[in-house]
C-alpha positions in Angstrom: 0.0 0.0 0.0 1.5 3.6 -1.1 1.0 6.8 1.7 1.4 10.2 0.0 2.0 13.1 2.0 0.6 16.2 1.1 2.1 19.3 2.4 1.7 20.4 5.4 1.5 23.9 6.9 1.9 24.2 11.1 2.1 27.3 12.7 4.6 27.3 15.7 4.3 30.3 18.1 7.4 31.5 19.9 7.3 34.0 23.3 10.2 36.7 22.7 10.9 37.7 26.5 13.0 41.0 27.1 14.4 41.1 30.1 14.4 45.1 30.6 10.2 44.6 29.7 7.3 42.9 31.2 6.3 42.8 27.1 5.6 39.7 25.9 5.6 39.6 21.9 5.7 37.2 18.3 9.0 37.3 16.9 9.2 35.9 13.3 10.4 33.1 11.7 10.2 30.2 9.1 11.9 26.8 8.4 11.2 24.0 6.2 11.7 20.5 5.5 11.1 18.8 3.0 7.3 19.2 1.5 6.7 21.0 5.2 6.9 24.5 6.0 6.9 26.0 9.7 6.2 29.6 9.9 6.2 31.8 13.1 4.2 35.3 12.8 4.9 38.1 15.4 2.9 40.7 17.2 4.5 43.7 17.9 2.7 47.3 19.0 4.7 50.8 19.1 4.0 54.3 20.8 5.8 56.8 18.7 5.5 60.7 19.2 3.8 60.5 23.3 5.3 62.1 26.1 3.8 62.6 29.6 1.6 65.2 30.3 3.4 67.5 32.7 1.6 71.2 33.5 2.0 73.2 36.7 0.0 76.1 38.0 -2.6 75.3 35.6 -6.1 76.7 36.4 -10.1 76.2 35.9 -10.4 76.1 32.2 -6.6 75.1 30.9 -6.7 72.7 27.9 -3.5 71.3 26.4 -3.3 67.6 24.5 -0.8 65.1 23.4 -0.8 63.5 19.8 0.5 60.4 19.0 0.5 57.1 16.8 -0.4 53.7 17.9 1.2 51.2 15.2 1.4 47.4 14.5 4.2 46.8 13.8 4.1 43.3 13.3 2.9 40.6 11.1 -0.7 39.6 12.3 -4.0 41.3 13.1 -4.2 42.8 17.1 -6.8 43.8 19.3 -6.0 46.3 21.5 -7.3 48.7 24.6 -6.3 52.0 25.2 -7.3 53.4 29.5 -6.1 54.9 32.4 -4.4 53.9 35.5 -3.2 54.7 38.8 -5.0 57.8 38.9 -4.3 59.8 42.0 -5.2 63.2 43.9 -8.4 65.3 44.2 -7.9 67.2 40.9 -8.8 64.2 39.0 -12.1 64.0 39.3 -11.8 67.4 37.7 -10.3 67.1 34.5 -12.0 65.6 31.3 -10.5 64.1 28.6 -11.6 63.9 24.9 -10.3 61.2 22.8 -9.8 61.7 19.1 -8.5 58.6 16.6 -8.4 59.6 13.2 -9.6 63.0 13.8 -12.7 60.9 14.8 -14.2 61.7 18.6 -14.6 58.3 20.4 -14.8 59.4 24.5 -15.4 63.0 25.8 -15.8 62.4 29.8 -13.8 62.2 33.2 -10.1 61.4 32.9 -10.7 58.6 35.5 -13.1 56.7 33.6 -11.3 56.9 30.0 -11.7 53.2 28.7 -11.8 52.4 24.8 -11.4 49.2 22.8 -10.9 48.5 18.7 -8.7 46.3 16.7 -5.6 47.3 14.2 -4.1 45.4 11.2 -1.1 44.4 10.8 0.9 46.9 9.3 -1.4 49.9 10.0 -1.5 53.1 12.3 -3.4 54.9 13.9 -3.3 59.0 15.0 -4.6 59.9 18.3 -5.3 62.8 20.3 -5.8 63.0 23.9 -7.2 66.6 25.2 -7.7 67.4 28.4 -9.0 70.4 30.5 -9.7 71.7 33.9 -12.5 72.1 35.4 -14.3 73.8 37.4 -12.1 73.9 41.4 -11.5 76.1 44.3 -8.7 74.3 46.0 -4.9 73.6 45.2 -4.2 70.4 44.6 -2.2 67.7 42.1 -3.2 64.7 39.7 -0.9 61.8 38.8 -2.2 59.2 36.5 -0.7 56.6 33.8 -2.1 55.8 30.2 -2.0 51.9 29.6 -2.3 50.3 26.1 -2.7 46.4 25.9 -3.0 44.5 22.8 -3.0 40.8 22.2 -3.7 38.4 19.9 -7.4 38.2 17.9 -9.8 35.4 19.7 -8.1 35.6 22.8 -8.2 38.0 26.1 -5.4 39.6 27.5 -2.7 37.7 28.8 -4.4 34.5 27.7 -2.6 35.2 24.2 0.3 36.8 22.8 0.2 40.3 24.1 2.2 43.6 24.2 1.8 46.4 26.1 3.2 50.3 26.4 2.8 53.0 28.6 2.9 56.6 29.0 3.7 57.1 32.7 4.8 60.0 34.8 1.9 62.3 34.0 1.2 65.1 35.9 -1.0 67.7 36.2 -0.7 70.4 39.4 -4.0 73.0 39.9 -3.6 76.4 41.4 -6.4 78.7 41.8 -5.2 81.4 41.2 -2.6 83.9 38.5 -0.3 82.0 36.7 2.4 84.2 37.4 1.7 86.3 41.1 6.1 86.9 41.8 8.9 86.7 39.7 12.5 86.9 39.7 12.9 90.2 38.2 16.8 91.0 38.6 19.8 89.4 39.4 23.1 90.7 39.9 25.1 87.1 39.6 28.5 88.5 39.1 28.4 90.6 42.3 29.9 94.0 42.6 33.1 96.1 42.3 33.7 96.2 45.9 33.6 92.3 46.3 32.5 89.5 43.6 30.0 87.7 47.1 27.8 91.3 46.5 25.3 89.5 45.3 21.6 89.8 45.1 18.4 88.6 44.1 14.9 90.5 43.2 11.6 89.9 42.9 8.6 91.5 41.7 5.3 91.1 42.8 2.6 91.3 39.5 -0.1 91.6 41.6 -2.4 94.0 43.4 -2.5 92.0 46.5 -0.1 92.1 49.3 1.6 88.7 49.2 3.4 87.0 52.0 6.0 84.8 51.2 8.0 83.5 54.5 8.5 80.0 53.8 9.3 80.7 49.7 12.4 79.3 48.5 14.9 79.7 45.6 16.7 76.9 44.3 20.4 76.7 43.3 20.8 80.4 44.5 23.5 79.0 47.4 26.4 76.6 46.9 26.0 73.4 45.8 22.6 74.1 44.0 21.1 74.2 47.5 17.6 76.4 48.2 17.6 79.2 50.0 14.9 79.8 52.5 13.1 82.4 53.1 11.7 83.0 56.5 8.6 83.5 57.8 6.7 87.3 58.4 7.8 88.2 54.9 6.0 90.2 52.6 5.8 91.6 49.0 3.7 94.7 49.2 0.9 95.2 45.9 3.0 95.6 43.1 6.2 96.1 45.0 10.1 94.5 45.0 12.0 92.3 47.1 15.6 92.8 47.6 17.6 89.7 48.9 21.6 90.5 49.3 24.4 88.5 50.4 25.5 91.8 52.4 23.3 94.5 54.1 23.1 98.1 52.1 25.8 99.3 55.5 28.1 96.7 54.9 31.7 97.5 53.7 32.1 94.3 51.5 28.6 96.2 49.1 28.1 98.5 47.2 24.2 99.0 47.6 22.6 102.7 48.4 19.6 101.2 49.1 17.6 99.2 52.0 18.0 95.7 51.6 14.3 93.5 52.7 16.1 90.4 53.2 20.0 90.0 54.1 20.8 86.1 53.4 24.9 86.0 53.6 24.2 81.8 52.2 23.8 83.8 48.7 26.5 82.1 46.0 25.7 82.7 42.3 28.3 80.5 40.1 29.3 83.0 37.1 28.6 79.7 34.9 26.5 76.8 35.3 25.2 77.9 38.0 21.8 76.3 37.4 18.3 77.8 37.0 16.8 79.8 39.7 13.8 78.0 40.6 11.7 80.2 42.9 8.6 78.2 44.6 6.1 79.4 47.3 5.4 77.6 51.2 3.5 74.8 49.1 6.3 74.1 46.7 4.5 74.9 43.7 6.8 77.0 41.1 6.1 80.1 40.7 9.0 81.3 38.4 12.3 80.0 36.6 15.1 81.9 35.6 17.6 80.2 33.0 21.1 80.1 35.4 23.0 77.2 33.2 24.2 80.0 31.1 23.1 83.9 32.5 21.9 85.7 29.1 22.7 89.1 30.4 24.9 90.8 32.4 28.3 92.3 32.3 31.3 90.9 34.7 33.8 93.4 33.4 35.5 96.8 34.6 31.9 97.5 35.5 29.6 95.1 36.9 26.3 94.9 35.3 22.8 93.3 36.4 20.7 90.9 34.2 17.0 92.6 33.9 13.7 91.1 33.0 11.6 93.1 30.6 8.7 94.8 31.7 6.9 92.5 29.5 7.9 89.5 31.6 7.0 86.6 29.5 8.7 83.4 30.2 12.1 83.4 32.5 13.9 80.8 30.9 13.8 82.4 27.0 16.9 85.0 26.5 14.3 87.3 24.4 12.6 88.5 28.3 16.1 90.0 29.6 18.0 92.5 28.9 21.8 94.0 30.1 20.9 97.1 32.5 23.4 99.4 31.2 21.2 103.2 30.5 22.2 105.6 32.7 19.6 105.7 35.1 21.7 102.1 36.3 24.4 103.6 37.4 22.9 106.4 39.4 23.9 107.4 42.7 20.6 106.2 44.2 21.2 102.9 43.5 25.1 102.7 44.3 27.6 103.9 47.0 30.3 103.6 43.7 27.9 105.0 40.8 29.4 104.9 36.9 30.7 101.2 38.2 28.1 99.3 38.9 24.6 99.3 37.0 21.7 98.4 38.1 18.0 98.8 39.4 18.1 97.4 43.3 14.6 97.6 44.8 12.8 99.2 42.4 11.5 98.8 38.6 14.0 97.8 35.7 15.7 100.7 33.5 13.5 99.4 30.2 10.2 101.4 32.3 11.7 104.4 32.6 11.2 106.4 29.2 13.3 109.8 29.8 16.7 110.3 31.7 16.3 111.2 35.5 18.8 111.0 38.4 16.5 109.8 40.8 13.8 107.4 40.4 10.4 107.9 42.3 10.9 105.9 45.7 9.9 106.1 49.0 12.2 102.8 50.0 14.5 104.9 52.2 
């Protein structure tokens, strides 16, 4: 008796484990024997383009969004799930999120509850767009959450078939009710003086029209080592006002300063470069401003020692285009400095780019 054998196809599935991953995916492959072929497919998802979501002292009303492409990658036909996780703080239950894939809306609702489920060919991609926005709050508080995608094999439930899985993780999304921008670092004089290079000092403006204390406040990397200094408590900003902070009191020998220092802090240390961005934050450690320190954009640490001034028009402290040299004459006036036509700057008071015609004295009632 003759036996023919007719070709025969079998599909052997192979687990690819990486040991920096938990994912779990097809790899793909193919052998054959004689009038027998053995074929492997693989199942493989990507996340290009997606970063965390990371916005501070947003309030009621904020939107902002993250766009993306979920892809296949691989060789065979997935179904897949796209939801939160790990969702954590009060301001959660306040922000929504709309869901767009292929321009096409498929979930507008609360961030916590963001669930959808579809299926993706091999070899195909998909755009998405996550939006979200804050509602409506009256207290100060954070959100942390993570965005999970899961995909696995057609026919089969998660982790009962070949599967993959991403993440984007390290979201975060911190509420204040209240400006965006209420002080700022508004001058700093990193290079020191001509009397001594530790005459250093710090300002800060207050934008708003409200007394604000801030005793407890602190400003990163403005000591040695990149350490914070403190600001202690009963200090205030009056409406609109400055905030002088010197390593040396206006009487000192070692400054040059005519005018009345607020706060005398002799921990100040300024490294001429790298010193690292000045990171002011208030008693609840929320940021309130940032000023580029890596590299200072402005300033002069010549014959004459010149400050670094934000514009009037404050805009964001870490872009060179909001500062400015202070080096008009009304910088080097005698109100300002014991040792005038040496040192420039505007101690105290508002930066030289406000004043619009040439005086000797600016209008003060600091001393």
């Amino acid at each position: 008796m003759k036996v023919y054998f007719h070709k025969i196809s079998i599909v052997v599935l192979f687990i690819l484990f990486a040991l920096s991953s938990d994912t779990q995916a097809f790899f793909e492959d193919s052998e054959k024997t004689k009038k027998n072929l053995f074929k492997a497919g693989m199942l493989d998802m990507k996340i290009d383009g997606a970063n965390p979501f990371v916005q501070r002292n947003v309030v009621e009303g904020d939107e902002f969004f993250q766009e993306f492409y979920l892809k296949n990658k691989g060789t065979i036909d997935f179904d897949y799930k796209i939801f939160t996780e790990n969702v954590s703080g009060d301001l959660c239950g306040q922000l929504n999120v709309k869901a767009k894939a292929e321009g096409e809306e498929i979930f507008d609702g609360k961030l916590e509850d963001f669930s959808y489920s579809d299926n993706l060919k091999a070899g195909k991609n998909i755009n998405w767009k996550l939006e979200l926005k804050v509602g409506d709050g009256d207290w100060e508080e954070k959100c942390k959450f993570d965005v999970y995608f899961n995909a696995w094999q057609k026919n089969f439930s998660f982790k009962q078939g070949w599967n993959d899985a991403e993440e984007i993780s390290g979201n975060e999304i911190v509420f204040i009710d209240e400006p965006k921008k209420r002080v700022i670092i508004n001058e700093v004089m990193w290079m020191g003086s001509t009397a001594s290079s530790s005459d250093e000092w710090i300002e800060l403006r207050n934008l708003s029209d409200e007394k604000i204390d801030i005793g407890g406040w602190e400003i990163e990397n403005a000591r040695s080592s990149g350490s914070s200094l403190k600001i202690p408590g009963g200090k205030s900003i009056d409406s609109n006002g400055y905030f002088l902070i010197s390593n040396y009191s206006d009487e000192s020998a070692n400054s040059v300063l005519a005018v009345e220092v607020d706060e005398v802090n002799s921990s100040i240390s300024l490294s001429n470069f790298g010193n690292g961005n000045l990171v002011l934050k208030n008693e609840k450690e929320n940021i309130e401003d940032e000023v580029m320190g890596i590299e200072w954009f402005f300033g002069e640490n010549g014959n004459n020692k010149k400050s670094m001034e934000r514009n009037n028009e404050y805009g964001n402290g870490l872009e060179e285009k909001n500062w400015h040299t202070c080096e008009r004459e009304i910088c080097a006036s005698g109100y300002f400095w014991d040792k005038p036509e040496e040192n420039f700057g505007t101690p105290g008071e508002k930066n030289s780019d406000i004043f619009k015609i040439r005086i000797e004295k600016p209008p003060s009632t600091r001393r």
